[in-house]
N, C-alpha and C positions, 0 to 999 in steps of 0.2 A: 324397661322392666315389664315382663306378663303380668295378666290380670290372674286372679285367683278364683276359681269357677267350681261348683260339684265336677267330681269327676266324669260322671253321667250323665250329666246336662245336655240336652241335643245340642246347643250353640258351639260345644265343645270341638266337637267333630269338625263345623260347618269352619270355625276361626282356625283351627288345628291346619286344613285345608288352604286355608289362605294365607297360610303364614304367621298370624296373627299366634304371639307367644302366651302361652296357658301354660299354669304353674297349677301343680298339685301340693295338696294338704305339706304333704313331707319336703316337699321343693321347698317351699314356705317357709317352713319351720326352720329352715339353717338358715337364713336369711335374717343378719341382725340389726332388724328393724322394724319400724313399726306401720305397719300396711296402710293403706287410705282405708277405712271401710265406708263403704258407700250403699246404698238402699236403695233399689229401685222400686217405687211403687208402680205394678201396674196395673193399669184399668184397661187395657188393649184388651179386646178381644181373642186376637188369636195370640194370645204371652209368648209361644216358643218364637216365633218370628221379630217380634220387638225383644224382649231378651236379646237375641243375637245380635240386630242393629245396634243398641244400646253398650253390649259387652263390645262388638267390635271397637266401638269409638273411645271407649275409656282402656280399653288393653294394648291399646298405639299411644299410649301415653308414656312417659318415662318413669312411671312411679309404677313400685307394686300398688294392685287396686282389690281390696277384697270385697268382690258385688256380693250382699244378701238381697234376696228376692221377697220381696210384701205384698200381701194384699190385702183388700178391706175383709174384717174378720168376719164378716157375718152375710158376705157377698159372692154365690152359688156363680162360675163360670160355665156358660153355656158352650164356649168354643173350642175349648183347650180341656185336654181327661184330667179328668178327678186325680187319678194315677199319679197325673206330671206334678196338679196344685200339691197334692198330697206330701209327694216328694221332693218339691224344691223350694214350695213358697212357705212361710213362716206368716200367720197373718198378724195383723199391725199389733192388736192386742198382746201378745207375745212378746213385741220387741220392746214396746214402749220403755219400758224401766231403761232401755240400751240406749246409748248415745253414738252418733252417729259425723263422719266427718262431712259428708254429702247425701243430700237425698234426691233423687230424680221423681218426678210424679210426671206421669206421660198422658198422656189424651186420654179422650173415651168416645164411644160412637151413643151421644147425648145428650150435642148440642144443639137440638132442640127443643129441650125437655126442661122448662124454667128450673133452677140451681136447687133453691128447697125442693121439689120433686122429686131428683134426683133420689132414688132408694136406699143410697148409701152415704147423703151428703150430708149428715148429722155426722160420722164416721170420720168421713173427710174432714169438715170442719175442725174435726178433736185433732188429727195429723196434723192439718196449717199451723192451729197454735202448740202443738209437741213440738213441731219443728223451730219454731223460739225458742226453745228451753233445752232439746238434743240433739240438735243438728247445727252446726257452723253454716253450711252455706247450702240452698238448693236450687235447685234448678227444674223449671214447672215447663208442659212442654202443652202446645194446641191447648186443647179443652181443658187440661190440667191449669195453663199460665191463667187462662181466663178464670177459671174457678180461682187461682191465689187471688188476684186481681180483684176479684168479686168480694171474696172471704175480707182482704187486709182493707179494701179501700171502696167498696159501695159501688166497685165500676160494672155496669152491665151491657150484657153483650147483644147485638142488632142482628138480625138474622141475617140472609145474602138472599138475593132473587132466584139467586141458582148458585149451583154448587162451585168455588174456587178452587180449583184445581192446575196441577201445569208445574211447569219450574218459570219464575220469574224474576229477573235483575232485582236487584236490592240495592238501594245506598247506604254505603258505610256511615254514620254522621258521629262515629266518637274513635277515630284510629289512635287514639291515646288512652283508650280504656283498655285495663286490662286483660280483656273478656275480647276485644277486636285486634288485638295483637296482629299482626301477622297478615289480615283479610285485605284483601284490596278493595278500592278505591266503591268498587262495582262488584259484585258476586250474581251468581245462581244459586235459590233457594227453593227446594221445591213447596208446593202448598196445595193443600187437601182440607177443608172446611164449611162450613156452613155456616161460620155465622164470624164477627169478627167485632172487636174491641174500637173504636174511634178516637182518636189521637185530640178531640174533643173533648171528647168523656173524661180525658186522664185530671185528675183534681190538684192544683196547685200548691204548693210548698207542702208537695210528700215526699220530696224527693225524686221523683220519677224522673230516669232518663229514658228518651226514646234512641236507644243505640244502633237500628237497621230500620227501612223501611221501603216499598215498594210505592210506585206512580201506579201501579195499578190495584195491588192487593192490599196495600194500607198497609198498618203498623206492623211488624215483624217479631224486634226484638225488645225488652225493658229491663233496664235494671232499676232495682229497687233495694236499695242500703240499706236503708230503714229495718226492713227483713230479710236481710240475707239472701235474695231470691232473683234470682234470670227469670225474665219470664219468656220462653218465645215458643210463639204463635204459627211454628211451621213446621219444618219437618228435615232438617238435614244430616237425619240421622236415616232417613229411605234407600233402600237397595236401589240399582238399578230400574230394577222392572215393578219396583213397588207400585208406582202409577198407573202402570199398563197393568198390572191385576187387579188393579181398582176401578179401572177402567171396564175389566171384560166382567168385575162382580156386579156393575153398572149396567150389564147388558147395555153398552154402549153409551148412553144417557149424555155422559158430561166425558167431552174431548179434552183431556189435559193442554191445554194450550202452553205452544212455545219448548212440548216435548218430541214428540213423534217427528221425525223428519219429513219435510212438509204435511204434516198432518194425516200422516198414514200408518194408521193404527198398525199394517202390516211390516213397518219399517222398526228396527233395531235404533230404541232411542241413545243420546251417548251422554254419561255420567259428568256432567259438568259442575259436580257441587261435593264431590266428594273430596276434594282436599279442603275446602271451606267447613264441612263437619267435621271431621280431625282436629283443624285448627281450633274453630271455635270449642269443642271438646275439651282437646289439651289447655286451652285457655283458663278455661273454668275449673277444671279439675289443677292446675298449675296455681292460680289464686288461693283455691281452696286449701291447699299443701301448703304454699308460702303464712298461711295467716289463721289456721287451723292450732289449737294446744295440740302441744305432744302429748299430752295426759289426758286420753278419753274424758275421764273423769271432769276438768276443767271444762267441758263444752256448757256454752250456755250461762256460767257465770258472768 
């Protein structure tokens, strides 16, 4: 089934392109069912580019998905036009009364800015605990996971020496969870951060599973029953060449390691992690369907 997107949404074009099936308003509406609605909060920077990673990976689902777009209500974006927040995003104050089957909260470029600092994290904080009460299930991604992680359980994040960057192997350690369906043994997950959660730190009898993790970049992925919440710590929702522009916004700085073919920034890196986002995607948005009320209304009870 397509996702359900504004019709003038730039992602629309970019998915339209690759295949990826978009449904419009009136497509919708003869369709006798009742749609995922899902909420992307974003804190990205540049929103038109995550918007489209995020829609690609929920509209290869089998379900209709209807994304509404959030932001923090009282949080000015420097990188993306007024124009586009204006016209696509709804800020969280807005929605709050609305109940929600998923919510996605994505990174922020913030992590090293202590939590309370944060300009908007009194905001955020009122979301973690809204989404108790209207949302079934979410999924917290980089800087976002760390911040639920922060908010539900006192965990605090360690900065890095230098920047973690690259795609790198991951172990699977729960292929019986419903969320690892499908993922092999071993995968490629790319990673982009600065500072990172310690499999130390996690506090005992919260429930927390550590469901992925890396020998070299540490913790990945967590789930957390308790509140309804994925948390992970990476990025396998990145285009191809997301790295490599991160790289050159780096003026060089930090060589993504284990991307570029032998290490040459001038080399065409190759996408080894994209059926791993799909999966894990479908996964989570698949749970979320199976154990979700049919009656908006019912969420939260």
């Amino acid at each position: 089934m397509p996702i359900r997107i504004a019709d003038n949404l730039p992602a629309r074009r970019t998915l339209e392109a690759e295949g990826v099936i978009v449904m419009s308003e009136t497509e919708a509406a003869r369709q006798d069912i009742r749609p995922m609605r899902i909420a992307l909060l974003n804190l990205m920077p540049d929103k038109i580019t995550t918007e489209t990673q995020i829609a690609r990976l929920l509209g290869a689902t089998p379900l209709q998905v209807e994304l509404e777009l959030v932001r923090i209500s009282d949080h000015v974006s420097k990188n993306t036009s007024a124009g586009h927040i204006s016209a696509f995003y709804r800020p969280w104050e807005d929605v709050r009364a609305e109940k929600y089957d998923g919510l996605i909260v994505t990174g922020a470029p913030v992590e090293t800015i202590p939590y309370e600092e944060v300009s908007y994290w009194d905001e955020l904080a009122r979301i973690f605990d809204w989404s108790q009460t209207n949302v079934h299930r979410t999924l917290s991604v980089c800087w976002g996971a760390m911040a639920a992680l922060h908010h539900f359980h006192g965990i605090e994040k360690h900065p890095l020496p230098t920047k973690a960057s690259g795609v790198f192997r991951h172990i699977n350690h729960a292929p019986a969870s419903p969320f690892m369906r499908g993922l092999p043994d071993v995968f490629d997950v790319p990673v982009s951060r600065w500072s990172e959660v310690r499999r130390e730190d996690l506090p005992e009898g919260r429930g927390l599973s550590v469901l992925a993790d890396s020998a070299e970049t540490g913790l990945c992925l967590i789930d957390d029953p308790a509140h309804n919440t994925l948390h992970m710590f990476n990025h396998l929702e990145y285009d191809t060449l997301t790295l490599a522009g991160e790289y050159a916004r780096d003026e060089g700085k930090y060589l993504p390691r284990h991307y570029f073919p032998g290490d040459d920034p001038q080399a065409m890196p190759a996408n080894t992690w994209r059926g791993h986002g799909h999966l894990l995607y479908g996964n989570w948005v698949n749970e979320t369907y199976q154990t979700t009320p049919y009656d908006l209304a019912d969420i939260g009870k």
